[in-house]
N, C-alpha and C positions, 0 to 999 in steps of 0.2 A: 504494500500500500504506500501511497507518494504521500509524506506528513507532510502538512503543513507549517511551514514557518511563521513564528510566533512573533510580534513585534515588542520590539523590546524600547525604542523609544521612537516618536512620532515624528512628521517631518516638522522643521521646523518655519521655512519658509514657502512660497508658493512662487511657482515656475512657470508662468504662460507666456504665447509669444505666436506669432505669425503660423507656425507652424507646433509650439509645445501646447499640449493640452493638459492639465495636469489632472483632470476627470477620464483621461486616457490609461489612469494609472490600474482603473479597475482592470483592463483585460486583463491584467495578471495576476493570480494566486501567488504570490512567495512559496515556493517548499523550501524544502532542508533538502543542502544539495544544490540547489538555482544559482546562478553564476550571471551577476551584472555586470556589462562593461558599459562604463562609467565614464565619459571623454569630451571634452571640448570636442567643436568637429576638426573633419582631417588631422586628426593625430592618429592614424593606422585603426580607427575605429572597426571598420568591414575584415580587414588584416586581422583583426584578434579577433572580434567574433567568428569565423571562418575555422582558425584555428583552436581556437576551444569547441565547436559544434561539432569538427572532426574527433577529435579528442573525446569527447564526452558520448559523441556515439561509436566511436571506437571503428573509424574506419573514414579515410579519405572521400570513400565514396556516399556521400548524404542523401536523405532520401527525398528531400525537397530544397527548393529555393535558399539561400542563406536566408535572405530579408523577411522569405517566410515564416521558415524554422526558426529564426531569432529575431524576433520584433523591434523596432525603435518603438516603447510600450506605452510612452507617453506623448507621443506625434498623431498627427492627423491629417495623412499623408493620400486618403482618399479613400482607402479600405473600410470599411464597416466597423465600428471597436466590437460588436458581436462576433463577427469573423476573427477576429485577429482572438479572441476569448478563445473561441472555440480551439483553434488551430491550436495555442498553446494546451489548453487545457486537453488537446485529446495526444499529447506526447507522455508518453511514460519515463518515470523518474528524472533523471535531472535536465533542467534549460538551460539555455544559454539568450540574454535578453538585452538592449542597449538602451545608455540614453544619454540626452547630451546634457542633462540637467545637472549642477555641483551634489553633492554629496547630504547639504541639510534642506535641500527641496524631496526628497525621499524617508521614508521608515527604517531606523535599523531592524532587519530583520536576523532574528536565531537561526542561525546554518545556510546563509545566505551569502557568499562571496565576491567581494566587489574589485573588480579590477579597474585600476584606472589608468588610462595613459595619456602622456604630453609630448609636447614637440618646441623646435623655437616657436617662439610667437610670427619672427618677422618670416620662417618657414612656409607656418599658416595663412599666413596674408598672403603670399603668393599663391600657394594652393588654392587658394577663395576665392584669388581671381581666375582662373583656372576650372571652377570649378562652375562660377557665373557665368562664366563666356561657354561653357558645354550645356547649359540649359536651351532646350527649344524655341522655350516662350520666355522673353526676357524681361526683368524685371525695369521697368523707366527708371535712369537716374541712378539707376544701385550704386553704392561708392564702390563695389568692388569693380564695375563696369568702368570708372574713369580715369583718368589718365595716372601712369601711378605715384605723381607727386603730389596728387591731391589726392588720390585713393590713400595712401602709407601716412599721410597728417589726418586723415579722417578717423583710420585703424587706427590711429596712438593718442590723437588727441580729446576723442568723443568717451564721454562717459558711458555707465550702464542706464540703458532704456530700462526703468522699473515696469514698463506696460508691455515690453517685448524683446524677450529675451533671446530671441533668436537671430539678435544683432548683432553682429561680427566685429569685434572693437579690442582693442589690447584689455584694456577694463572688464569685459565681459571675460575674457579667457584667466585672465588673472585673479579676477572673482573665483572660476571654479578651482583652480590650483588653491586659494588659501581656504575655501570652505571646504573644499573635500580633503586637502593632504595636510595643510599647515593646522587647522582646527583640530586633527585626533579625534574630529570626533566618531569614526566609523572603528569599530574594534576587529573587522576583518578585509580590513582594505590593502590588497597588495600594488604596489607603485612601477610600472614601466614610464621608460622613456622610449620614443620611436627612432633616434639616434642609435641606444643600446640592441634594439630588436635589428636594427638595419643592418650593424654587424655581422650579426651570427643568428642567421632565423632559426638552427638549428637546436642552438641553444635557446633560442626562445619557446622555443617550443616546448621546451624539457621544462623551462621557468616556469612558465603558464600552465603544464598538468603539473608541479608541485603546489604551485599556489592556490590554484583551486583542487586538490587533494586528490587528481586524478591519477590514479597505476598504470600508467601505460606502457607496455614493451617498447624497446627501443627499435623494433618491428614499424612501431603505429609510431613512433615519434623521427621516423627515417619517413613514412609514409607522408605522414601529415606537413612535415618540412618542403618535402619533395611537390605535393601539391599547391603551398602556399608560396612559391618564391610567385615575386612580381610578374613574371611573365606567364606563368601560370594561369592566375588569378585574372591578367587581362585578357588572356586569351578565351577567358570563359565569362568575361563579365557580366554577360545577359544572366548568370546564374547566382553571381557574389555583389552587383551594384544595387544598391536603394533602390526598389522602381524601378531594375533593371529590365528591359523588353515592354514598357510602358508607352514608350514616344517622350519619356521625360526630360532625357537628353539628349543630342544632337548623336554623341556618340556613347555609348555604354560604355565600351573599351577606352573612352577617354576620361571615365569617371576615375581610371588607375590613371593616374598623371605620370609622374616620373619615379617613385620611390627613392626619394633621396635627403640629403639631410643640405644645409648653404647652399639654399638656390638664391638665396637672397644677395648672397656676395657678389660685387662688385655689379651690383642692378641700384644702388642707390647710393646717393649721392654721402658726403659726412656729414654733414648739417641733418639731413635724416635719420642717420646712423646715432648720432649724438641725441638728438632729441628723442628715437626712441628710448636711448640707455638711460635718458634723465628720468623718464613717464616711467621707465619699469621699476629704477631706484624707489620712484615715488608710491608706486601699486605693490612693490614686493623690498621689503626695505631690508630683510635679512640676506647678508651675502650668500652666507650657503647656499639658502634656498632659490635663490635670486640664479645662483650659476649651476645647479641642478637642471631648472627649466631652461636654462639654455643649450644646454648640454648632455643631460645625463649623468652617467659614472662615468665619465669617459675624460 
């Protein structure tokens, strides 16, 4: 029988936004055993999910859609929340589920494992723009859409939209790095960086079934590496992108960009370079933690 997970303290804040619902949150039951990943977006979000779903069902080959089998739980991305209920609710024993909300817009749940990962910020920003310009149907005006020296002063200099949180802003990504990792407040929260996984997916892989408590042969952790490198993954995009095979984006296989870490290098100017480092001093004032999210272990 699939127990339930018990909550053990409530969310503390509320997360809606263009696209977050946080009445989205019902299609999901917690068990004991369920596995959230946890992430600003483009920090290899699809990339961990992917690879814990293999993991978790114990085999490269999955028996549906990633976005299916693993939900963005608190989105409202056109899907029914009945359907998206059901879908989970008819999988046996453990999930694998995402969201891009910080860490106190959620329940701690008992036996409930949260994975979070990060990336540079100024990474992200290029990703986003990347990620704007592959939509079909384009958003007027988006800051990611415009030129990028007034994109990269909009990303650093614009606060958190409290009405919508689905705004792409150093503010908002730095929000969920000190609410979900610098807070403590999650007692089973394990920490990547997408710099460390770019390395060695191999070894990521092997991190990710320890952290979420998963036995796997080095069989299924040769498997599941082998399935998940970049080119993999693009070549099957219709099967691992959000709304992949939708018309959502121009190209599916473009939703995998480049998997890399300083794309930003030498794409802006120092006066940009500097004014982000000031705005992060200001958002993230401890060093360590401050060159973590830059970086990694690395």
């Amino acid at each position: 029988m699939d127990d339930p997970a018990p909550v053990l303290a409530p969310a503390i804040r509320e997360y809606r936004g263009s696209t977050t619902d946080p009445l989205r949150w019902a299609t999901w039951s917690p068990r004991k055993g369920d596995i959230l990943v946890c992430t600003p977006p483009k920090c290899g979000t699809t990339w961990t999910q992917t690879m814990l779903a293999m993991l978790v069902n114990g085999s490269s080959n999955l028996p549906e859609k990633v976005p299916v089998l693993s939900p963005w739980v608190d989105a409202d991305l056109g899907v029914p929340a009945d359907k998206v209920a059901a879908g989970l609710a008819g999988q046996k024993g453990r999930r694998v589920v995402k969201t891009h909300t910080p860490a106190d817009g959620f329940p701690i749940w008992n036996g409930v494992t949260v994975i979070a990962v990060y990336r540079h910020p100024l990474d992200i920003f290029f990703s986003l723009r990347k990620h704007e310009a592959n939509k079909s149907v384009a958003t007027p005006d988006h800051p990611m859409s415009l030129p990028v020296p007034e994109s990269v002063r909009r990303f650093i200099n614009e606060d958190v939209d409290p009405d919508d949180c689905d705004k792409d802003t150093l503010a908002s990504l730095t929000l969920h790095y000190t609410d979900t990792v610098l807070s403590g407040r999650h007692p089973n929260l394990n920490v990547f960086h997408y710099s460390d996984m770019l390395r060695d997916g191999h070894r990521t892989v092997q991190h990710l079934a320890r952290a979420a408590g998963i036995e796997a042969s080095a069989e299924l952790i040769d498997q599941v590496a082998a399935a998940t490198v970049f080119g993999a993954m693009k070549s099957r995009a219709v099967d691992y992108a959000p709304v992949g095979g939708t018309g959502y984006w121009k190209s599916d296989a473009g939703f995998f960009d480049s998997a890399s870490s300083g794309k930003w290098e030498g794409r802006l100017s120092p006066a940009e370079i500097n004014l982000f480092n000031t705005r992060l001093v200001e958002l993230v004032p401890d060093e360590k933690a401050r060159t973590w999210l830059l970086a990694g272990d690395s």
